[in-house]
C-alpha positions in Angstrom: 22.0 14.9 -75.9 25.2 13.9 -74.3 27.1 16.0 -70.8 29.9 15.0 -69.2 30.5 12.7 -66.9 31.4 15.1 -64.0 27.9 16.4 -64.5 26.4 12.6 -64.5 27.8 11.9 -61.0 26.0 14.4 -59.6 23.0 14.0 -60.9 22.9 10.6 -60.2 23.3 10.9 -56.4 20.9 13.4 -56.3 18.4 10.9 -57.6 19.2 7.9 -55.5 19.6 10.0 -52.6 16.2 11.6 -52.1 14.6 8.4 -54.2 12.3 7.9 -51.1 11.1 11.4 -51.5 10.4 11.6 -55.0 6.6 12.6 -54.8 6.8 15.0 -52.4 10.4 16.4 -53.6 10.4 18.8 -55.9 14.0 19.4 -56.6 14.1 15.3 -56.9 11.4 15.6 -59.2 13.2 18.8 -61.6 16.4 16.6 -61.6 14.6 13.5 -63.0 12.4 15.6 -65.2 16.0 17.3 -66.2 17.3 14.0 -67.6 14.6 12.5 -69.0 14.0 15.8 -71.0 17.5 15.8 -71.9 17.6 12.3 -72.8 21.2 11.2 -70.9 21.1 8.1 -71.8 22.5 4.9 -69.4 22.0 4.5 -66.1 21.1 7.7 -64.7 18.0 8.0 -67.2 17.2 4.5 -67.0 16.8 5.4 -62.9 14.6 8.2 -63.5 12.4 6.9 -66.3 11.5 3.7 -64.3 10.7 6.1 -61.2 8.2 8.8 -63.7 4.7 7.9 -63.7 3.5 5.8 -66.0 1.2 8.1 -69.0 -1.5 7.7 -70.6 -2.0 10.1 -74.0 -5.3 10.7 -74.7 -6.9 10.9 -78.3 -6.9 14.6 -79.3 -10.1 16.2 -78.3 -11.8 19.6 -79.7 -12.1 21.8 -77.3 -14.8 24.9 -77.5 -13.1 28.5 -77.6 -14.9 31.7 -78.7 -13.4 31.1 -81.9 -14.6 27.8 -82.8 -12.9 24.3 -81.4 -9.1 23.6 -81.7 -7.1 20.6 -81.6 -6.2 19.5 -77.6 -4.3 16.7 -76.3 -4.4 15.2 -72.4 -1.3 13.7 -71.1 -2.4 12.2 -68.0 -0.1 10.0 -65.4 -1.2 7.7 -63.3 -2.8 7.9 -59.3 -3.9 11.0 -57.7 -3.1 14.4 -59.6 -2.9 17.5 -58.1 -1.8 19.7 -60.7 -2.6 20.0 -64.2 -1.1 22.2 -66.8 -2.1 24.0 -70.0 1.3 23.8 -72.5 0.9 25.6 -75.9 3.4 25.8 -78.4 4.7 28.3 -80.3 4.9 29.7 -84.2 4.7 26.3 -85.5 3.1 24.4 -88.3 3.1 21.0 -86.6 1.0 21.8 -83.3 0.5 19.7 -80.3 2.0 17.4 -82.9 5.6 19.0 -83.1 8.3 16.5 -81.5 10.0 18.6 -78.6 6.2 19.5 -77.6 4.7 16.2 -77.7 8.5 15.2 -75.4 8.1 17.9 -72.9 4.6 17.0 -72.5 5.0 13.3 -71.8 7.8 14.1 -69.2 6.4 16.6 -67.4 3.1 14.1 -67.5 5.9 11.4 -66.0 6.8 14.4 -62.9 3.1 13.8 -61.9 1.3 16.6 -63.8 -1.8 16.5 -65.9 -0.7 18.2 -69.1 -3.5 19.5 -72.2 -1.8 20.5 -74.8 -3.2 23.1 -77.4 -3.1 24.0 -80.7 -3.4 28.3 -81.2 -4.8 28.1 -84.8 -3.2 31.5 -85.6 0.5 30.4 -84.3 0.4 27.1 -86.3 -1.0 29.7 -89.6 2.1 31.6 -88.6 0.2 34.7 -87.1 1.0 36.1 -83.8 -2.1 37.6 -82.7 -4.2 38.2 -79.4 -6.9 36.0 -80.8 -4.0 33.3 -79.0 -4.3 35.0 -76.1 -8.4 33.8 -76.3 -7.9 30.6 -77.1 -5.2 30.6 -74.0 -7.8 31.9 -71.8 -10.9 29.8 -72.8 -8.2 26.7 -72.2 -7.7 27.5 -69.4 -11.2 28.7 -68.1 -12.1 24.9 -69.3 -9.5 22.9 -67.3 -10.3 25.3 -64.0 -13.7 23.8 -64.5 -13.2 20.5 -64.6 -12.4 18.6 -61.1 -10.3 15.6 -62.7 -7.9 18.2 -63.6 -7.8 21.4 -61.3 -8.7 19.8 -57.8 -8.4 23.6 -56.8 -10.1 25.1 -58.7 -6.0 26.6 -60.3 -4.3 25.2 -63.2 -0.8 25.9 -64.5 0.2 27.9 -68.2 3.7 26.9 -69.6 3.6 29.0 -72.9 6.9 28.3 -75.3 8.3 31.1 -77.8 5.8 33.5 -78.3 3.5 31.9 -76.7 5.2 32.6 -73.5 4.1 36.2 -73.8 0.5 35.0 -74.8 0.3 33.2 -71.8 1.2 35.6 -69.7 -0.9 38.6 -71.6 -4.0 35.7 -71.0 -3.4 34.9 -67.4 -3.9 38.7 -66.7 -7.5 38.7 -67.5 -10.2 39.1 -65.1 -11.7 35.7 -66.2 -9.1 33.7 -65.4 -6.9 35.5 -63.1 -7.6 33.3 -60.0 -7.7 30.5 -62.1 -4.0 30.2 -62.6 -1.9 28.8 -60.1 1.5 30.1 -62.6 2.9 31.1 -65.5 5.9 30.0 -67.0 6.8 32.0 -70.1 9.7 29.6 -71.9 11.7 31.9 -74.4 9.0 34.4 -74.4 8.2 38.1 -75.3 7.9 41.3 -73.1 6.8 43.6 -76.2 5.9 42.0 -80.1 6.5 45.2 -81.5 10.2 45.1 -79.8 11.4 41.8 -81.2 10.0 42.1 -84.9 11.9 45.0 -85.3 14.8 42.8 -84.0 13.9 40.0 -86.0 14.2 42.8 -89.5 17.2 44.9 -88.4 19.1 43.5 -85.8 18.9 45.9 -82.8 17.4 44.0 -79.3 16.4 45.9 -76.4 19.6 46.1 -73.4 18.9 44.3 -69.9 18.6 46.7 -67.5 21.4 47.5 -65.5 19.7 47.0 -62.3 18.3 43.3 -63.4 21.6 42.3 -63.1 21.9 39.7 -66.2 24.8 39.8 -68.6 24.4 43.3 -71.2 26.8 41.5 -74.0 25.9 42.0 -77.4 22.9 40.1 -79.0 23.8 37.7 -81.4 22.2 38.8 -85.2 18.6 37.3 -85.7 17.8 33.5 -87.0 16.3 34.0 -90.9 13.0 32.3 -89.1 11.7 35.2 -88.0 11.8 37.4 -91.2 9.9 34.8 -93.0 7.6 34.5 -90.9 7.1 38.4 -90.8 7.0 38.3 -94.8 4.6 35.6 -94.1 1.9 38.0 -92.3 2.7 41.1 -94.5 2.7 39.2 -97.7 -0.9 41.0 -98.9 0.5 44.5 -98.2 4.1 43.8 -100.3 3.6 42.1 -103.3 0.1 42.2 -106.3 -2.9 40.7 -104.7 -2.4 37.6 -107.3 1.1 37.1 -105.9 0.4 37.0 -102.2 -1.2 33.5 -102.2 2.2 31.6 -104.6 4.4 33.7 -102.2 2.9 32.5 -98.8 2.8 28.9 -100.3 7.1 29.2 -101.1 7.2 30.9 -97.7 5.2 28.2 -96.2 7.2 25.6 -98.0 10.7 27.0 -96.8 9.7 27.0 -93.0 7.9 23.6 -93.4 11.1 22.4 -94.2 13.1 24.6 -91.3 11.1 22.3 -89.1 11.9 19.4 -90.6 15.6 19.8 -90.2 14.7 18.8 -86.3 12.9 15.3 -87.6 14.5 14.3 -91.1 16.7 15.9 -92.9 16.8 13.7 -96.4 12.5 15.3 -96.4 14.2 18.5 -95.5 16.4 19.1 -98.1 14.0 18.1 -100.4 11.4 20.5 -99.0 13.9 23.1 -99.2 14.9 22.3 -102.6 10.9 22.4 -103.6 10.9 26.4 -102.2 13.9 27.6 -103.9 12.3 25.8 -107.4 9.3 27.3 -106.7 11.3 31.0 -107.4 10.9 30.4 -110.7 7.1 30.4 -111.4 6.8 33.7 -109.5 6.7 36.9 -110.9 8.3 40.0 -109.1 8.5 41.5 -106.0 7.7 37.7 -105.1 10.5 35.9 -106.9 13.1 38.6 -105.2 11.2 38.2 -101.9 11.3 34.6 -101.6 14.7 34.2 -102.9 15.7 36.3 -99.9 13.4 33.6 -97.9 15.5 30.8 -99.3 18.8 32.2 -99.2 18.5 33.3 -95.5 19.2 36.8 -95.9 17.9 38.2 -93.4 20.0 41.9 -94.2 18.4 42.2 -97.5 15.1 41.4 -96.4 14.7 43.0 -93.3 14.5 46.4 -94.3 12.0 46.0 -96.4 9.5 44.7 -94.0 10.6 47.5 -91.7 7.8 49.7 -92.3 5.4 46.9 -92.5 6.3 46.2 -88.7 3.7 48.2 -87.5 0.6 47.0 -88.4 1.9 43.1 -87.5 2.7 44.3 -84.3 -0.6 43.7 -81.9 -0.2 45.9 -78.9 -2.8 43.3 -77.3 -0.1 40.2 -78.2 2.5 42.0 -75.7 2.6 41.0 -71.5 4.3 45.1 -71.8 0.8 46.7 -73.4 -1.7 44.4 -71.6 -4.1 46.2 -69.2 -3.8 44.0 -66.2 -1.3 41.4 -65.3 -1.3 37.9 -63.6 -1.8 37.6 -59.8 0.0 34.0 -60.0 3.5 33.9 -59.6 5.2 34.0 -63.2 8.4 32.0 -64.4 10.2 33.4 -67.0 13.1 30.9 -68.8 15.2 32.1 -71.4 18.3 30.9 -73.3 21.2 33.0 -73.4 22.2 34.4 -76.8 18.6 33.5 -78.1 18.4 34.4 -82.0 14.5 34.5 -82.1 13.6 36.3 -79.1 16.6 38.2 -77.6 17.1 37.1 -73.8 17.1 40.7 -72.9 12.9 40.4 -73.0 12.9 38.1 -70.3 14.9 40.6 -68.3 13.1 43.3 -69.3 9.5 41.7 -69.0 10.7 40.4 -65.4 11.2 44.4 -64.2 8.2 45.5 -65.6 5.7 42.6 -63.9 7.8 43.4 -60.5 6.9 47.0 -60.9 3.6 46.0 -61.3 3.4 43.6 -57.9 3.9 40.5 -59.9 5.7 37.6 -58.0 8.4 36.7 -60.7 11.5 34.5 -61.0 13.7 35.0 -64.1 16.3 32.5 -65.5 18.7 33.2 -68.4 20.3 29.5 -69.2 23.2 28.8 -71.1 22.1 25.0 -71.4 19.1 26.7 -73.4 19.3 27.6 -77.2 15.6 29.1 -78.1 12.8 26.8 -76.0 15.2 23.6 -76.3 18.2 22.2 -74.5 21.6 22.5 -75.5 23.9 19.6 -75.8 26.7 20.6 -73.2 26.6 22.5 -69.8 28.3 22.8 -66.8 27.2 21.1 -63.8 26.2 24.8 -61.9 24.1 25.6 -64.9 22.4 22.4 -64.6 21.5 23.1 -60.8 20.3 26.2 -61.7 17.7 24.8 -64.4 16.4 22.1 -61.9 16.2 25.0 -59.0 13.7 26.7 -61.7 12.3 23.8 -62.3 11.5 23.0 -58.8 10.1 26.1 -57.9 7.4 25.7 -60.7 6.5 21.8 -59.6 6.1 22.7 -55.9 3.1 25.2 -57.0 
């Protein structure tokens, strides 16, 4: 990722300035985690990386949830730590293995925080269900219990994508409730039911006027999400003999989506696998996935239109959940975000404040959906690291 140099400068000073202060600063500490996340390059990286604390990454452990173990992974720095946070990705085939996970965990380890990562089986089977919210709060129930990690008794959530809402839906519960210091909800939802039908047609809730964030038009939805929604509703669209071929072309197209971010020569090849994988299926499923492959997300998304129902969990949404957190919540969103519409975030934020929720809402332009973009101006950048800093001094 590459800014300008006028934003450099800045940045740089900041460091070297408050260098002396750098465990006990937390706007020190969100500028250097900013540029080692960001990966600047020169100098001003080479500064803050020699200043993070060194990590140590754990083998992956199973940890026990009321569904059975899943995959965890502890990033833990070195000396004392008096923070430890629970990070859990989103709808993702690749885990706690996924690359921008596996990054954002080793930095934020570097800032001085104790991060498990988690694997929610039904995210990385491309299901968004409440059964993540379980896993979430078993996690997190585990860490509060363990002294090496949660001195206090409180650890931190970061949940990314629709995790984010999971998180937050989890931190509500009477189990864990004064077991979470925050939550930080990164490109999260307010309501599942909200953005699938945005994800099929289109049409994203407004901001509300009084939130005061920007009510411009919401860019049309990526094709990720309607094949992910086919994906789900696959067993109530096409002949019981097609559903498992057409999940395994679905499967195959998004396997290669991801890829795009890691290699694109095993992308192309993945995605030229899905699209020859059309002609072995019979129809609807031939029609359906060809929609998949092609991207075309207006012939496709009426069609699952009346399928949005059922896939929609009221117990998956922060909106529909029958308690909310008593820890301050964070939620970060990128402006002009084509999987979750930034409006959620700004909706979410009024409906936790109504409910005597401590919140803080950011709407980034340096952010595309849960991931940096590659230019910004310097303001935006403070902005980010303010964030930042107000989550690290928890």
């Amino acid at each position: 990722m590459r800014l300008r140099r006028s934003v450099l400068v800045p940045l740089a000073l900041l460091l070297v300035g408050a260098a002396g202060a750098y465990a006990a600063a937390p706007y020190v500490r969100a500028a250097s985690l900013f540029v080692r996340t960001a990966n600047l390059g020169g100098r001003t990286e080479a500064f803050a990386e020699a200043r993070a604390r060194r990590v140590e990454v754990e083998p992956p452990r199973l940890l026990p949830t009321r569904g059975g173990e899943v995959v965890a992974q502890l990033y833990r720095p070195d000396g004392r730590v008096r923070r430890s946070v629970l990070l859990v990705p989103g709808v993702h085939s690749m885990g706690i293995a996924e690359p921008r996970l596996t990054g954002l965990a080793r930095d934020l380890a570097g800032s001085g925080i104790a991060v498990l990562t988690v694997a929610l089986p039904d995210l990385t089977a491309y299901r968004i269900t409440a059964r993540s919210a379980d896993v979430i709060e078993d996690a997190v129930a585990w860490m509060a219990a363990e002294p090496q990690l949660a001195p206090d008794g409180r650890v931190g959530v970061i949940g990314i994508s629709f995790a984010g809402g999971l998180a937050i839906v989890a931190a509500g519960r009477a189990a864990v409730r004064d077991a979470v210091a925050y939550v930080v909800s990164f490109g999260g939802h307010g309501d599942l039911g909200r953005v699938l039908h945005y994800l099929a047609t289109g049409e994203a809730v407004q901001a509300p006027v009084a939130s005061g964030f920007s009510r411009k038009p919401q860019p049309p939805p990526h094709d990720y999400g309607v094949a992910v929604i086919l994906y789900a509703a696959a067993d109530r669209m096409v002949p019981a003999e097609q559903v498992a071929p057409l999940r395994e072309g679905i499967r195959t197209f998004l396997y290669a989506s991801q890829l795009t971010l890691v290699d694109m020569t095993q992308a192309n090849a993945t995605f030229a696998r899905a699209r020859q994988m059309v002609k072995s299926l019979p129809e609807p499923a031939a029609t359906y996935l060809t929609y998949v492959n092609e991207r075309n997300v207006k012939a496709l998304g009426p069609i699952l239109v009346p399928h949005l129902g059922l896939e929609a969990d009221p117990a998956a949404s922060p909106e529909r959940a029958p308690s909310v957190p008593s820890a301050p919540v964070f939620l970060l969103h990128g402006d002009g975000d084509t999987v979750i519409p930034t409006a959620e975030s700004a909706v979410l934020g009024e409906y936790l404040r109504s409910k005597g929720v401590d919140v803080r809402v950011l709407v980034s332009q340096i952010i595309t959906h849960a991931e940096l973009d590659r230019s910004a101006a310097a303001m935006e950048i403070w902005r980010l690291i303010a964030f930042w800093a107000e989550v690290l001094r928890r």
